[in-house]
FIBATOR-720743 format. One record per residue (C-alpha): chain; residue number from 1; residue in one letter; y, x, z. Coordinates in steps of 0.05 Angstrom, whole numbers. Each point is the difference from the previous one (the first is absolute). Last residue first. Layout:
<recs>
+------+--------+------+--------+--------+--------+
: kevo : vexvex : miza :  north :   east :     up :
+------+--------+------+--------+--------+--------+
:    A :    NUM :    a :      Y :      X :      Z :
...
+------+--------+------+--------+--------+--------+
</recs>
This chain:
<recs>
+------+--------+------+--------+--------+--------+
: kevo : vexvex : miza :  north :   east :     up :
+------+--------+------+--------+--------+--------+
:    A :    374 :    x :   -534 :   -292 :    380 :
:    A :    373 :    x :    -29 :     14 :    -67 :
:    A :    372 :    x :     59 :     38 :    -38 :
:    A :    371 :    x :      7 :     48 :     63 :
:    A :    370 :    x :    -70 :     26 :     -9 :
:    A :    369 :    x :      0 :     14 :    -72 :
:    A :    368 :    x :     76 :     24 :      4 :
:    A :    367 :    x :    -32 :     60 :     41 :
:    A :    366 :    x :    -54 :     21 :    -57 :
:    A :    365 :    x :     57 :    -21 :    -60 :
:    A :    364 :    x :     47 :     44 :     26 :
:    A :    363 :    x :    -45 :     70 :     12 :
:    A :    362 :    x :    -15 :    -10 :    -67 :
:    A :    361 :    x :     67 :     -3 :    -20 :
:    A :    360 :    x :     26 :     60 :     43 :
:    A :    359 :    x :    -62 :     45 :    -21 :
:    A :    358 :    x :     12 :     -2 :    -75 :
:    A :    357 :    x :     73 :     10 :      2 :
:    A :    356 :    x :    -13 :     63 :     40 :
:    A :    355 :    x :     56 :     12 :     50 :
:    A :    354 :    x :     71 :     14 :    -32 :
:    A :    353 :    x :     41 :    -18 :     68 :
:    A :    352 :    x :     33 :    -63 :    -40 :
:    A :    351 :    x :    -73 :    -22 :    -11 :
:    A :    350 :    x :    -10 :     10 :     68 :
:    A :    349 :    x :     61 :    -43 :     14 :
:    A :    348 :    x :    -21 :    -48 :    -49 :
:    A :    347 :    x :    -66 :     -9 :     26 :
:    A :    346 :    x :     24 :     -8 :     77 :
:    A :    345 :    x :     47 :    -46 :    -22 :
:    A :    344 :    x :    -66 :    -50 :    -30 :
:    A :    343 :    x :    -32 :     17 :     59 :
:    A :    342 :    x :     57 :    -38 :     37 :
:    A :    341 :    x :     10 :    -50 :    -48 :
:    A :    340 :    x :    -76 :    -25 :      9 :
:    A :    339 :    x :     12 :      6 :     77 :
:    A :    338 :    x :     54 :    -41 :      2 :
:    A :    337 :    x :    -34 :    -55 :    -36 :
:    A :    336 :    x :    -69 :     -2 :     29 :
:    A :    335 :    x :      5 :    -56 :     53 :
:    A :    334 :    x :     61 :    -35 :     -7 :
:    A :    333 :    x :    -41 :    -13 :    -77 :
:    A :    332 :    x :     -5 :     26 :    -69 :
:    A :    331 :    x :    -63 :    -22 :    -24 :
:    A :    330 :    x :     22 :    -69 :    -14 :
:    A :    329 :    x :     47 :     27 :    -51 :
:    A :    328 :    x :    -57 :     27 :    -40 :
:    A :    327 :    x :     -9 :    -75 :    -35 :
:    A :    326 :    x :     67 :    -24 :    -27 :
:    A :    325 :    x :     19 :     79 :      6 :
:    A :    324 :    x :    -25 :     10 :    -66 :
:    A :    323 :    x :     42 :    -54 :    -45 :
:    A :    322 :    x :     62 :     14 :     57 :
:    A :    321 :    x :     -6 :     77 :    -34 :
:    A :    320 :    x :     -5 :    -15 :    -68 :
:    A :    319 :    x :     55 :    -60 :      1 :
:    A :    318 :    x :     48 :     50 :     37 :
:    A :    317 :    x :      2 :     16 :     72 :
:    A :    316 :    x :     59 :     -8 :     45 :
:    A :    315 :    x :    -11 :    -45 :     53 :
:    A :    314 :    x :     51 :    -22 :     66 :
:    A :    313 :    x :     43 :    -56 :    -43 :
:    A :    312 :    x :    -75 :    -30 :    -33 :
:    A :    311 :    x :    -23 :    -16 :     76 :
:    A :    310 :    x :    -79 :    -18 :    -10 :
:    A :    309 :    x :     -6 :     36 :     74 :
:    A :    308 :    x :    -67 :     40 :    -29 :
:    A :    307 :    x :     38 :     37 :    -55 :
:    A :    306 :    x :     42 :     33 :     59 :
:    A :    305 :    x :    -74 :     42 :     14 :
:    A :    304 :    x :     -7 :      8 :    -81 :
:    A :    303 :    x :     65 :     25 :     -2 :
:    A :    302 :    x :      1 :     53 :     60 :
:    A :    301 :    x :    -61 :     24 :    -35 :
:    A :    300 :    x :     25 :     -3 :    -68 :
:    A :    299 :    x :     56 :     45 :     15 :
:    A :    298 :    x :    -38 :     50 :     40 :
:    A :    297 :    x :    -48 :      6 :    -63 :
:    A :    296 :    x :     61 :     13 :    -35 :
:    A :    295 :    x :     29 :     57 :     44 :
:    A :    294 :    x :    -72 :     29 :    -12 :
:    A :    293 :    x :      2 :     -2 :    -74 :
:    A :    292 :    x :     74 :     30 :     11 :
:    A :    291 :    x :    -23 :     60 :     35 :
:    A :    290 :    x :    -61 :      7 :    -53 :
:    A :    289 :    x :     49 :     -9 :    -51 :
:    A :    288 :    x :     38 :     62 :     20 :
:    A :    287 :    x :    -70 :     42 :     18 :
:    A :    286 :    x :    -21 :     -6 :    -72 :
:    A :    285 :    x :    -53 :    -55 :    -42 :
:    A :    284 :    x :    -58 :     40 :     16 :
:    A :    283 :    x :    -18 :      2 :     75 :
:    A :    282 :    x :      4 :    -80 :    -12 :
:    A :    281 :    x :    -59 :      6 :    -49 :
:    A :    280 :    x :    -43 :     35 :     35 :
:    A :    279 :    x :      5 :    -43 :     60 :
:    A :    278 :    x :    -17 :    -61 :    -32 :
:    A :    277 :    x :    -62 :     35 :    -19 :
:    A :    276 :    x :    -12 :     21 :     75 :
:    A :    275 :    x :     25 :    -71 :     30 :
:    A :    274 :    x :    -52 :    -32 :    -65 :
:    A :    273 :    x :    -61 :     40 :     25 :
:    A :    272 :    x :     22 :    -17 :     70 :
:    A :    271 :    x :      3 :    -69 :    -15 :
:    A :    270 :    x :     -7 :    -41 :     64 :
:    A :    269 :    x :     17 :    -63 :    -26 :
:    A :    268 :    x :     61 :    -18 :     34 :
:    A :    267 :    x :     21 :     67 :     -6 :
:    A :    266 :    x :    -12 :     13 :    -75 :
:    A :    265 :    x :     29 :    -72 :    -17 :
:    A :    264 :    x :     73 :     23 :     48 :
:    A :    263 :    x :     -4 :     69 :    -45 :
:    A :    262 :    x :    -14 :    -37 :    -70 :
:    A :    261 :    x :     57 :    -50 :      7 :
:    A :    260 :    x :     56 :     45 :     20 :
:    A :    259 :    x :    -22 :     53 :    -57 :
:    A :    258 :    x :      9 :    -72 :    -38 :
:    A :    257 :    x :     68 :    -11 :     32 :
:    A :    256 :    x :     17 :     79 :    -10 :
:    A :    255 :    x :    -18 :      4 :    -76 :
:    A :    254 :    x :     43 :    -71 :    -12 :
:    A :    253 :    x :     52 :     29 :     35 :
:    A :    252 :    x :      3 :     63 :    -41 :
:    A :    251 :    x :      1 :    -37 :    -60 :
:    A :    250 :    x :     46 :    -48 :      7 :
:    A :    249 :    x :     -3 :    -71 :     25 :
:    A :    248 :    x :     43 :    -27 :    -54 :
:    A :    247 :    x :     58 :    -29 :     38 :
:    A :    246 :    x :    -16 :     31 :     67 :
:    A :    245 :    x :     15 :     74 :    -20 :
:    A :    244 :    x :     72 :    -18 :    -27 :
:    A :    243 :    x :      3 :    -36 :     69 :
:    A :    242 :    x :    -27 :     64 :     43 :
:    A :    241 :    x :     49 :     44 :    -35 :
:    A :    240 :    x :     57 :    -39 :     10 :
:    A :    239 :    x :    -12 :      8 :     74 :
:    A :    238 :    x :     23 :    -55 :     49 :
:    A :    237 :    x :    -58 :    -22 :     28 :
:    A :    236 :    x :    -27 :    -15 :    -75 :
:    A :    235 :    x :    -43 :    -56 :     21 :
:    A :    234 :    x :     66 :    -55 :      6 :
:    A :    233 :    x :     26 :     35 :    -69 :
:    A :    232 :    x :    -61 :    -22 :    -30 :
:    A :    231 :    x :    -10 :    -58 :     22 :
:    A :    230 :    x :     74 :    -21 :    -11 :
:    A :    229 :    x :     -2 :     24 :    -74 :
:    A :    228 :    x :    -62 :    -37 :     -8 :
:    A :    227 :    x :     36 :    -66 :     23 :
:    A :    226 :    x :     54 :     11 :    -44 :
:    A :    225 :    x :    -36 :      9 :    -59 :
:    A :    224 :    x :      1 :     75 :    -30 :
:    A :    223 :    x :     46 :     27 :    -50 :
:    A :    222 :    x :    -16 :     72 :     19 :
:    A :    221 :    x :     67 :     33 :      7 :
:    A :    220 :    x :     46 :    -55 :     15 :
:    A :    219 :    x :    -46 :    -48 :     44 :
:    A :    218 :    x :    -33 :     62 :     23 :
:    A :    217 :    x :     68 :     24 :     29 :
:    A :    216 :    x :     25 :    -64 :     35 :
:    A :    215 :    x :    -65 :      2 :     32 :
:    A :    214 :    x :     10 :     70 :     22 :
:    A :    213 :    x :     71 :    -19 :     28 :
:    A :    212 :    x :    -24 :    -61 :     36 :
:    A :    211 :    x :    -49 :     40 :     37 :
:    A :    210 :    x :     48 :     54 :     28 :
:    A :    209 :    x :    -24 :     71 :    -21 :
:    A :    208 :    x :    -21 :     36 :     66 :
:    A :    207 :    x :     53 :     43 :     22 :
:    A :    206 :    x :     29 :     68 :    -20 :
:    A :    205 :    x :     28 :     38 :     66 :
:    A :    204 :    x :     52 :     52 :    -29 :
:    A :    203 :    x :    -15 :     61 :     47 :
:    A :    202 :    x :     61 :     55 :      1 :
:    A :    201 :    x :    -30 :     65 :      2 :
:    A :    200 :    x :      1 :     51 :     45 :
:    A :    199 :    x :    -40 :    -27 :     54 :
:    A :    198 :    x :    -52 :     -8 :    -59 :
:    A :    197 :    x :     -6 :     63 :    -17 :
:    A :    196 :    x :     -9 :     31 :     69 :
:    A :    195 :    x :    -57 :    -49 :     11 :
:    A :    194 :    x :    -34 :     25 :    -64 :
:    A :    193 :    x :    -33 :    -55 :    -39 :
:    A :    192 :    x :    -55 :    -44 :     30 :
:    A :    191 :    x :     35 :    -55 :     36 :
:    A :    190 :    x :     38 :    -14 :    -73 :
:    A :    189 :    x :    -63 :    -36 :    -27 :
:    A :    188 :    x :     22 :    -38 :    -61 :
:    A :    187 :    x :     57 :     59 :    -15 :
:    A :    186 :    x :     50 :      4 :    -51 :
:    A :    185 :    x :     49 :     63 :      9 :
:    A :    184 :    x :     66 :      2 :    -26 :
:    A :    183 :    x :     41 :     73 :      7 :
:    A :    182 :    x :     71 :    -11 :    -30 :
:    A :    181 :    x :     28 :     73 :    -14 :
:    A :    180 :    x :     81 :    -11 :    -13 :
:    A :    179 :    x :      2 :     76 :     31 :
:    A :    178 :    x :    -69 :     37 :      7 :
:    A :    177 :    x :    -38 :    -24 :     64 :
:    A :    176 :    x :      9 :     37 :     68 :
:    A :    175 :    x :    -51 :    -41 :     46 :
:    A :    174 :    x :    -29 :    -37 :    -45 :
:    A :    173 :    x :    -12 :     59 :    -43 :
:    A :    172 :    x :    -31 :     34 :     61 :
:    A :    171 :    x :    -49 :    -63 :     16 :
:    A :    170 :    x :    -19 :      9 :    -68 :
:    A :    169 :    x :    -21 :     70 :      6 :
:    A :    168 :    x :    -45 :    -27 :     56 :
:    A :    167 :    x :    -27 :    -59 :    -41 :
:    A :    166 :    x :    -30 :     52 :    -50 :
:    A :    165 :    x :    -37 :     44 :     48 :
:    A :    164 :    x :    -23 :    -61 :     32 :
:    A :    163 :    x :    -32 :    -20 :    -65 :
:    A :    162 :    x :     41 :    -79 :    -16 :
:    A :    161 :    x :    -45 :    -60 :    -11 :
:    A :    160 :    x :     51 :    -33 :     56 :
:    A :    159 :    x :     52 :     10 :    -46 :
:    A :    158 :    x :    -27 :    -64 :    -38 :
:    A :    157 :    x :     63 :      7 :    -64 :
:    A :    156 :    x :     40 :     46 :     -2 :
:    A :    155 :    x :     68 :    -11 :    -31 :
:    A :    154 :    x :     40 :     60 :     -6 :
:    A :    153 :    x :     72 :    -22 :    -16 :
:    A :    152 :    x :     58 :     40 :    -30 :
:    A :    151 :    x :     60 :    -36 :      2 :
:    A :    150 :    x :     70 :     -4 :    -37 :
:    A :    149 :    x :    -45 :      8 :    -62 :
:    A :    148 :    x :     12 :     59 :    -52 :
:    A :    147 :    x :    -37 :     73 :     14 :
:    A :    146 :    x :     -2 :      0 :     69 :
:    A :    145 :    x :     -6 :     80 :     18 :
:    A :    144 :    x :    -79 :     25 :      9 :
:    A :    143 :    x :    -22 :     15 :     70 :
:    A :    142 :    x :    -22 :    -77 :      9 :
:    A :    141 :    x :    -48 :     15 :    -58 :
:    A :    140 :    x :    -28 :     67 :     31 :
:    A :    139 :    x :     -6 :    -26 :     64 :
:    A :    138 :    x :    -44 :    -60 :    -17 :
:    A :    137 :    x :    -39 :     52 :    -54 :
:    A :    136 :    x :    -16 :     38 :     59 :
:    A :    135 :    x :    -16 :    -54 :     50 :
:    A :    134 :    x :    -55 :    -31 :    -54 :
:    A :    133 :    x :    -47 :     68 :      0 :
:    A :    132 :    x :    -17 :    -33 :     75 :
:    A :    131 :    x :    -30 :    -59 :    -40 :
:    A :    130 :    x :     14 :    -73 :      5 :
:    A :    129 :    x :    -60 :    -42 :      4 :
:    A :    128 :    x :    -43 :    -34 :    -43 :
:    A :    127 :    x :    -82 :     -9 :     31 :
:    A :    126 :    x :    -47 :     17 :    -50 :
:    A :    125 :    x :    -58 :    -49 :    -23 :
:    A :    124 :    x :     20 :     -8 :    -79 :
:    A :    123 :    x :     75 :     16 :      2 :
:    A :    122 :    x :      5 :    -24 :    -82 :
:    A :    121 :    x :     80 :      5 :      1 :
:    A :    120 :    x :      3 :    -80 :     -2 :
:    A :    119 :    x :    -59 :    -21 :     44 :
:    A :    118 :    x :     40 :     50 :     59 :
:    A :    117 :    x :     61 :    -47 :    -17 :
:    A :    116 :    x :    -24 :    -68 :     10 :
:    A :    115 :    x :    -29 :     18 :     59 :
:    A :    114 :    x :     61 :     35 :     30 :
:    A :    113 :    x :     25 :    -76 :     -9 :
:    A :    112 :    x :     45 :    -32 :    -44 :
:    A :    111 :    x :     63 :    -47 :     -4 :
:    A :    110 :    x :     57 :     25 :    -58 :
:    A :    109 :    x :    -47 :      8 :    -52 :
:    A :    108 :    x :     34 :    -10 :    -67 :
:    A :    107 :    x :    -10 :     69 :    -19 :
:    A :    106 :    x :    -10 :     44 :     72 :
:    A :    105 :    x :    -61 :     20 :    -32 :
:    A :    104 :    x :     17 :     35 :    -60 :
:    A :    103 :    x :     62 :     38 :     41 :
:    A :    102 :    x :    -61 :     21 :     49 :
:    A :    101 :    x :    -44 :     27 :    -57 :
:    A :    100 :    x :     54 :     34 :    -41 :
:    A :     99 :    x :     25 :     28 :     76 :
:    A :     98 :    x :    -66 :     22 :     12 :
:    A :     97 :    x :      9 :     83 :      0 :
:    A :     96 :    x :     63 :    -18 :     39 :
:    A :     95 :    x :    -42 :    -17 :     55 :
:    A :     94 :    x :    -29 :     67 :      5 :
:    A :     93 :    x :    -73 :     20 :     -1 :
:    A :     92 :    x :    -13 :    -21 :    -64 :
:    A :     91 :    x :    -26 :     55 :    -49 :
:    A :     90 :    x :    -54 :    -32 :    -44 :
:    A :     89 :    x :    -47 :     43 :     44 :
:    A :     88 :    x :     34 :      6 :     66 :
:    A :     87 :    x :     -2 :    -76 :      8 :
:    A :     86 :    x :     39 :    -13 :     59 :
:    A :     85 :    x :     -8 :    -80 :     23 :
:    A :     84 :    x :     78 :    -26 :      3 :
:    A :     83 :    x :     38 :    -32 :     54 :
:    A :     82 :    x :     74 :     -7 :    -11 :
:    A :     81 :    x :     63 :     33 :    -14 :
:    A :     80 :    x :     53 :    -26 :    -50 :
:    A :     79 :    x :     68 :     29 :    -19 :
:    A :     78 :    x :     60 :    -34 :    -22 :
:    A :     77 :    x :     59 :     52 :    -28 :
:    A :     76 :    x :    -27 :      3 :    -68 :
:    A :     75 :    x :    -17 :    -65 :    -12 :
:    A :     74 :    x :    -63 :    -21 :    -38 :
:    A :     73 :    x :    -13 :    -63 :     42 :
:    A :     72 :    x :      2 :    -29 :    -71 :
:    A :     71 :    x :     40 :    -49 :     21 :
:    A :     70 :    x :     32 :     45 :     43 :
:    A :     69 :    x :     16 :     43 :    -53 :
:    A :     68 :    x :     40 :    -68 :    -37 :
:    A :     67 :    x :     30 :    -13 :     75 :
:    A :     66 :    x :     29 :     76 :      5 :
:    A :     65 :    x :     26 :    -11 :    -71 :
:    A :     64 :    x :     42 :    -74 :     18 :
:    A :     63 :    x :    -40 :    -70 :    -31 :
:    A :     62 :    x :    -37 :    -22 :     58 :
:    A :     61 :    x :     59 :    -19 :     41 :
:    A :     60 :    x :    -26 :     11 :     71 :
:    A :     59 :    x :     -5 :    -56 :     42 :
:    A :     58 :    x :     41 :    -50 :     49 :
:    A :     57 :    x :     69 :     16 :      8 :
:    A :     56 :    x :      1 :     31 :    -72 :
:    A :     55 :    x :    -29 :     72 :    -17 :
:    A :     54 :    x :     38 :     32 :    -62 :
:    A :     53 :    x :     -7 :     79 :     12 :
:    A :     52 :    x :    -77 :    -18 :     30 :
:    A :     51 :    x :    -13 :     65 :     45 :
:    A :     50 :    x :    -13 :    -39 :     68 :
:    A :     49 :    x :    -30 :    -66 :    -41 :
:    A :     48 :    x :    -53 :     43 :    -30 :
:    A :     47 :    x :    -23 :     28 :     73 :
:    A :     46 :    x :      3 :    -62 :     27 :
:    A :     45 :    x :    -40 :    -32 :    -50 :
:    A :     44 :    x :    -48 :     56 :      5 :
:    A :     43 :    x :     -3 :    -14 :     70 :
:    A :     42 :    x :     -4 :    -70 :      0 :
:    A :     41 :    x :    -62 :     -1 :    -56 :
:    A :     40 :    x :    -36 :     46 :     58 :
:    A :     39 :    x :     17 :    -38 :     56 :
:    A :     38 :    x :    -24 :    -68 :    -36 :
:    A :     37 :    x :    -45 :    -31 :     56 :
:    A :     36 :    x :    -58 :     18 :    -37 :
:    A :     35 :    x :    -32 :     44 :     56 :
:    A :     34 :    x :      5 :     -9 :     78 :
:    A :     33 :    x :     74 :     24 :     -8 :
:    A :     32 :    x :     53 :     67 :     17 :
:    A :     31 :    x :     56 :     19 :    -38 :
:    A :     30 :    x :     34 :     73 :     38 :
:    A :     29 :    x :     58 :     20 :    -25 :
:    A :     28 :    x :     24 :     75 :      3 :
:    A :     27 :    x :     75 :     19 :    -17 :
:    A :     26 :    x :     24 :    -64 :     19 :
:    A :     25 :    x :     57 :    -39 :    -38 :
:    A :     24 :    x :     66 :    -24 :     29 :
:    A :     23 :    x :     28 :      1 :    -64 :
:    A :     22 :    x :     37 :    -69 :      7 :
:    A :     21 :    x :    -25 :    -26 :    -63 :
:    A :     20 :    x :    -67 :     41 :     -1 :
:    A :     19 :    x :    -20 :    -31 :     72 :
:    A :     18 :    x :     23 :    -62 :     -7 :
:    A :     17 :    x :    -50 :    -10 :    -62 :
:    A :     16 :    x :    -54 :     25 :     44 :
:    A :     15 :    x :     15 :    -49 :     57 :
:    A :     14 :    x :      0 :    -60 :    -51 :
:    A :     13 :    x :    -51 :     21 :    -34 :
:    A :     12 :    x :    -43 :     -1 :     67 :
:    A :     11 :    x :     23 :    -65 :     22 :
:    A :     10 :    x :    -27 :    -27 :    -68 :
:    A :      9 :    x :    -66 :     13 :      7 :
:    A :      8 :    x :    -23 :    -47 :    -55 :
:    A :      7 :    x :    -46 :     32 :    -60 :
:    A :      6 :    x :     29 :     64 :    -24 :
:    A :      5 :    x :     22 :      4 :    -78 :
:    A :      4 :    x :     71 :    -29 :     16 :
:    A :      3 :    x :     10 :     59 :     35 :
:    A :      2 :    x :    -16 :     47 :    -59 :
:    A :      1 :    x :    -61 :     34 :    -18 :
+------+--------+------+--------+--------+--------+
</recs>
């Protein structure tokens, strides 16, 4: 991942290249984004560009031995830490004991979500997070001498997944790191990692995507016709994520608009049968993408109630979702529309809290059944 690999945010290059010509670098850096924004990509980029022997005044030259191990994010002075789900029986309770896995799915995916990653090491319904057992090997690396970059960066990506145990030796490297020890963290939810942390870190705000940039993008990477590019990029909100998702409706979308779908028929019909067996099947797809399920439902909601203005510039959906909400929209009214996003909060928190799956969707469709009629 190089510079030229991240989608716009060009003020942000900018200040990182500045920053590794005049060697006014930061010991700990702190990216921080609503997801698919690019703070990941920018990090390794940084990181790449800091230790490139050849860099120009506007990327790393992509030919030098630290940028050939970077390629293969194989080198020996950049170390990764991220969430992982411990299984004690094929003996992975380390991040290190996924580094085939992670290197495999970094390839050619620049823009991705803890989603995508959970489906790639098989998590099933466990949560990822970064283990206590983590701080030790985090000491132990930065312990070792440099053995050939200029820098030696620990990239750790969603810090907020951190054990406290593990986030508390942290906070001690940050606050006597290892010489020429560059500490970047990526974080989509930075209010829930370690106050102490983050006053010690430097925080690199990552914006929203500008639209023109995505559409410029699509037009290059997907070959699509300028006025699907602009669709697309005009429903992204600024995530790269959310407009790779948009072009084919992906999988996991499709599963939430038809979950969608089923839970707003069950209510208006009075369904319990179908609340209980919709229920069931929620409790089984893992707490993460029951927390995202429910961020989607929100989604729609606050779509289907701007749906009924007929304003294309303040609407989002995608040809699925504008196809369904041409006759639930109606439903969504001044009179039931906070309310439906406030049960719909309460459900991800409690999901958040780890109360029974089973119990918080049921419990949802009974009080959405007498919201969605007034």
């Amino acid at each position: 991942m190089y510079f030229r690999d991240v989608i716009g945010q060009e003020e942000v290059k900018k200040r990182l290249i500045r920053s590794a010509q005049t060697g006014v670098v930061p010991h700990a850096q702190l990216f921080t984004e609503q997801g698919g924004a690019g703070a990941f990509p920018l990090a390794i980029a940084y990181g790449r560009y800091l230790n490139c022997s050849h860099r120009t005044e506007e990327d790393a030259c992509g030919v030098c031995p630290s940028c050939v191990k970077y390629d293969a994010l194989a080198h020996p002075d950049l170390h990764f830490v991220f969430p992982i789900v411990s299984k004690k029986e094929k003996k992975k309770e380390v991040c290190d004991d996924y580094l085939p896995e992670w290197r495999d799915f970094l390839k050619g995916r620049p823009y991705f979500t803890i989603d995508h990653w959970l489906e790639h090491m098989d998590a099933g319904n466990s949560q990822a997070i970064i283990y206590s057992k983590e701080s030790d090997e985090i000491i132990r690396k930065l312990s070792l001498k440099i053995y050939e970059a200029e820098y030696r960066i620990l990239l750790v990506w969603l810090p907020e997944k951190l054990h406290q145990t593990c986030a508390n030796k942290l906070l001690k490297i940050i606050e006597e790191p290892p010489a020429n020890t560059i500490i970047l963290m990526v974080s989509e939810a930075p209010d829930l990692i370690l106050g102490t942390i983050q006053s010690r870190s430097q925080r690199i705000p990552i914006r929203p995507i500008a639209t023109e940039s995505i559409e410029k993008a699509l037009l290059s990477q997907y070959k699509l016709e300028v006025k699907d590019a602009q669709d697309v990029a005009h429903r992204a909100s600024g995530s790269y994520v959310q407009a790779m998702e948009a072009i084919s409706l992906g999988d996991e979308n499709a599963f939430f608009l038809e979950q969608f779908k089923g839970m707003m028929r069950n209510s208006w019909t009075r369904n319990v049968k179908g609340m209980k067996a919709m229920g069931d099947v929620l409790a089984g797809i893992g707490r993460e993408r029951q927390k995202n399920f429910l961020v989607y439902c929100q989604y729609l909601i606050r779509e289907n109630f701007m749906y009924r203005f007929q304003s294309p510039d303040i609407t989002y959906m995608n040809m699925e979702e504008k196809s369904f909400s041409n006759n639930f929209a109606p439903y969504v009214n001044e009179r039931n529309v906070f309310d439906l996003m406030d049960e719909l909060a309460k459900a991800e928190r409690h999901i958040a809290q780890n109360v029974n799956a089973k119990m918080v969707f049921f419990d949802l469709g009974l009080r959405i059944t007498v919201l969605i009629k007034r």
